[in-house]
Structure formats: structure tokens, C-alpha cells
C-alpha positions in Angstrom: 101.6 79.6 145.8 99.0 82.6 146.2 98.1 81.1 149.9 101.8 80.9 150.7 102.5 84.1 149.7 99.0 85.7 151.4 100.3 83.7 154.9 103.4 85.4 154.7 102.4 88.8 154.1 99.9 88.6 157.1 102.2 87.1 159.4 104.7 90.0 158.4 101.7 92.7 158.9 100.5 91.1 162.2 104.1 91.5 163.6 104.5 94.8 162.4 101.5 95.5 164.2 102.7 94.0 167.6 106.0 95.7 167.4 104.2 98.8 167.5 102.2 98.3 169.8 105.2 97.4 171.9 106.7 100.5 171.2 104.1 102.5 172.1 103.9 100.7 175.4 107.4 100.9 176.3 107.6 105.0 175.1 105.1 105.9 177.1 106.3 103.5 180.1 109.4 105.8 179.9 107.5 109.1 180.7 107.4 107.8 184.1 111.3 108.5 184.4 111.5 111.1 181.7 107.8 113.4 181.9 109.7 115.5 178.8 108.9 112.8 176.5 105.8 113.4 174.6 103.1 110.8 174.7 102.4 109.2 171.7 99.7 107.2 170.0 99.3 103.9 167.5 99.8 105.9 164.7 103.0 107.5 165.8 104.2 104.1 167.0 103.5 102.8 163.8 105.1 105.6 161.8 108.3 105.3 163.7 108.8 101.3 163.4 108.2 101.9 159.3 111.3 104.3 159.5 113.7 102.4 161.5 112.6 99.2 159.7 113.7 101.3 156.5 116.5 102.4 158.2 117.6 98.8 158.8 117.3 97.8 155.9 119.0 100.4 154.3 122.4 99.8 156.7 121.9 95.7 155.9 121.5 96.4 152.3 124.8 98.6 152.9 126.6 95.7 154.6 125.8 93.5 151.9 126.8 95.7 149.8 130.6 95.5 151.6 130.6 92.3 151.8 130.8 91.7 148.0 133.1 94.3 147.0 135.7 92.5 150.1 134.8 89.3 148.3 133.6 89.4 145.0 132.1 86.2 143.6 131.7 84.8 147.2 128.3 84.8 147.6 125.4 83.8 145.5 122.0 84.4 146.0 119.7 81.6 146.9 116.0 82.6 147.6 115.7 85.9 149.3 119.6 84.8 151.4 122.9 84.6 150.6 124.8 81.5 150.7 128.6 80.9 150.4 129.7 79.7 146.4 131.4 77.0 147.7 128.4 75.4 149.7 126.0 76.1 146.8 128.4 74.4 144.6 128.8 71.6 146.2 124.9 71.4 147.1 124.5 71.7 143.1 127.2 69.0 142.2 125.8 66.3 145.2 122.1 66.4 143.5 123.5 66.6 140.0 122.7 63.7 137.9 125.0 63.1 134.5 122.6 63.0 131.1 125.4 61.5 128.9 125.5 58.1 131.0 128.5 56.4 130.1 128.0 52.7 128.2 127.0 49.5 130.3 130.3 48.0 128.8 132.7 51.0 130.5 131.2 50.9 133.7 131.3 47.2 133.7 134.9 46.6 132.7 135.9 48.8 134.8 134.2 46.9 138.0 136.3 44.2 136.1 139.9 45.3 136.5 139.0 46.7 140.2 138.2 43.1 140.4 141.0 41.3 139.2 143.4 43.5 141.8 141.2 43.3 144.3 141.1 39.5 144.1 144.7 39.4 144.1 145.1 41.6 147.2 142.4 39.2 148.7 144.4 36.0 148.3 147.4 37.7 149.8 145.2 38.1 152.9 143.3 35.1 154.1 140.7 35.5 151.6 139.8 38.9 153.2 139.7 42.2 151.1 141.8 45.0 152.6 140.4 47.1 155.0 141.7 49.9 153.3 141.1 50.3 149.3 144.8 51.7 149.5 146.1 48.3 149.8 144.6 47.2 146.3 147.2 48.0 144.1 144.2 49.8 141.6 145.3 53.1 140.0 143.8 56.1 141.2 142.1 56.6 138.4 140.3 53.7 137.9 138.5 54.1 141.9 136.5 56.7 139.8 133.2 56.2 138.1 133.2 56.9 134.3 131.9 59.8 133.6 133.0 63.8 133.5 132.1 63.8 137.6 134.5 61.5 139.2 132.5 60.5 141.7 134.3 57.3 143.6 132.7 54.3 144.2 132.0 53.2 148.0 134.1 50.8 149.1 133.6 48.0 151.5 136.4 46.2 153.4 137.6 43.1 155.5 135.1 41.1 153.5 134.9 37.3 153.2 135.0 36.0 149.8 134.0 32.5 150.8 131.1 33.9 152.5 128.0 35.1 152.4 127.5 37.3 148.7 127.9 41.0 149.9 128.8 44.0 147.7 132.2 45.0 147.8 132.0 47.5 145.1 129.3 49.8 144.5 128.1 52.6 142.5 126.6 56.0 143.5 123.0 56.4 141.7 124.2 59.3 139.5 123.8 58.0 136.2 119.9 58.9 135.1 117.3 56.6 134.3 120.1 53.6 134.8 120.5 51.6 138.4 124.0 51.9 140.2 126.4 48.1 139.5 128.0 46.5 142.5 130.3 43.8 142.7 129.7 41.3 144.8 131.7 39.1 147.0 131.1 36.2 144.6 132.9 38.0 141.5 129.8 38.8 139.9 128.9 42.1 139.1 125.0 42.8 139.1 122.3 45.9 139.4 122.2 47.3 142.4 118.4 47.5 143.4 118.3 49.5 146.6 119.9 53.0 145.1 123.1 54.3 147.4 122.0 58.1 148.7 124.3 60.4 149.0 123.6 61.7 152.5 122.6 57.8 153.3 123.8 57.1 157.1 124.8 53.5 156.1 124.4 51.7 152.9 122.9 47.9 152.8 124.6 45.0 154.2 124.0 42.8 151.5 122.3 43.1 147.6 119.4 41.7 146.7 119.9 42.8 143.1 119.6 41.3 139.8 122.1 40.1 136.8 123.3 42.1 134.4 121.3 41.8 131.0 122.8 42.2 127.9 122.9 45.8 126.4 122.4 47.0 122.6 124.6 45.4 119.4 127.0 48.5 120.2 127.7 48.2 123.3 126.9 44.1 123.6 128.9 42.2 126.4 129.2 38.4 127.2 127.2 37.6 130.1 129.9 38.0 133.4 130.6 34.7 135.3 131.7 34.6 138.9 135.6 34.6 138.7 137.6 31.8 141.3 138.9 33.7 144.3 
């Protein structure tokens, strides 16, 4: 941290340095046209860049300033910039994880009745989920993780359910210390092993994850078996 800091300092001095010495150069390069202006040295050069770099900072300061009292509450402060609220916010909420993960058994029934509908929506199409999660006749609602962030679950359509096990459901890693569940093309529903990023340019093509184990006495389900398509 001390190094940073020390780097940054220096490379702020040795530019302040250069930019007077430019000054100087391009003053006295002017006395060519204009012999009234007085020549001056590296002192003078570097007294006048430290007052116009006060004096630009004071009118950026001042601009600043405006720009909160037109918009109060619009900007935060993030480092030594500001950034938009609504990009920090959404930054924030994208690398928030939830501490109060909800139980195995909500997370997992609710895999189960996207299941059932989606199974029924398969039939009516050659055995194919929809390409579009609209067509499964799911609420709303229930295309949402539980949990207080509503994050949806990803999607996959124009699967074959007689083919080859791929996930057709799966969970965003945003539950801590516990792996995202998918739903396979099989019926099963399994841990995911390769966790889903948020930012991810293209998610597996197929799981290599591992059964569901039984949780605690509380929250205790029946091992899940592959439903018929």
C-alpha cells in the first residue's frame, strides 16, 4: 500500500515537473512574437502551474458542486470519482451474495413445479422444451429464485428430453457457501458443479454435477427420481 501510494505521488511530482518545464518553454518561445513578455525562469514556471492547477481545481470542485444540488442523490462517491447511483447499485446488487440461504427443500420444490409444467409444455411439442420460457405455463413468480433478490433462473430452450442429459434449469451461484441446482433434461435435479457467473459469455453445454444429498431432519427430503417425460 505505502509503495502504491509512494509510485503515485512521484508520478504526480514528475509530471508536475514536466508541465513546467513546458511552460517555461512555450512562454519564452512567445517572446519571439511578443518581446513585451518578460522572460521567466523554472521557478516562475513552476509557481504559475501550482496556481492554475489550484485554480482548476477550485472551478471542478465548483462544478461538482452544481452537479449535486441539479441532482441530489445522483451520484455517489467511489474512490477518489464519482459514479452514477444507479450503476453503483446495480454493481453492488450483481456481486451481492444472500447470507440467509433459503432451505435445500424450497429451492428444490420449486425446480419441481417448474418441472412438472415444463414437462407438460414439452409433450405438447415433440418432446422439445419451448424456445421461449413464456410458453411454459409457470407463474411469474415461481421463474424466480427463493430468496429476498429475485434473481431468475437461466433458462435453456429447444431441448431434447430423450437426449443427451443437459440442464434446462439452472441456478445463479448467489446463495453463499451452497452450489447453484439445475435441472436436467432427464427430470433430475442435481448440484450444479461448474458455478454460472454473472458476466459469463456462455454458460456449459452440459452438467457434470452430482446428486442431491439429503439435507438436515428439518429440512429432510426424499431422494428425487427422474420423472417420465
Amino acid at each position: 500500500m505505502v509503495s502504491a501510494r509512494f509510485d503515485v505521488i512521484s508520478f504526480f511530482l514528475l509530471g508536475f515537473l514536466i508541465a513546467s518545464f513546458v511552460m517555461r518553454w512555450v512562454w519564452n518561445s512567445l517572446r519571439k512574437d511578443w518581446p513585451r513578455l518578460p522572460e521567466i525562469g523554472y521557478r516562475t514556471a513552476l509557481a504559475g502551474m501550482f496556481v492554475w492547477g489550484v485554480a482548476a481545481l477550485l472551478i471542478l470542485t465548483m462544478i461538482s458542486g452544481a452537479r449535486e444540488l441539479m441532482t441530489p442523490g445522483a451520484w455517489k462517491k467511489v474512490g477518489l470519482t464519482y459514479q452514477l447511483s444507479q450503476e453503483v447499485d446495480a454493481e453492488e446488487a450483481r456481486n451481492r451474495i444472500i447470507v440467509d440461504v433459503p432451505s435445500m427443500a424450497s429451492r428444490v420444490g420449486r425446480l419441481q413445479e417448474i418441472r412438472r409444467e415444463l414437462w407438460s409444455a414439452a409433450e405438447a411439442n415433440g418432446g422439445r422444451t419451448p424456445a421461449d420460457r413464456k410458453l411454459v405455463k409457470v407463474p411469474v413468480d415461481h421463474w424466480q429464485m427463493p430468496g429476498e433478490m429475485g434473481v431468475e433462473y437461466e433458462y435453456r430452450g429447444d431441448v431434447d428430453l430423450g437426449g443427451e442429459p443437459k440442464w434446462v434449469v439452472l441456478e445463479w451461484a448467489i446463495y453463499s457457501d451452497s452450489p447453484p441446482l439445475e435441472l436436467l433434461s432427464d427430470g433430475s435435479i442435481r448440484v450444479h458443479d461448474v458455478l454460472p457467473a454473472a458476466k459469463a459469455e456462455a454458460l456449459p453445454e452440459q452438467s457434470s454435477g452430482t446428486p442431491i444429498q439429503p439435507v438436515d431432519a428439518d429440512d429432510a427430503i426424499n431422494p428425487i427420481e427422474s420423472e417420465g417425460q
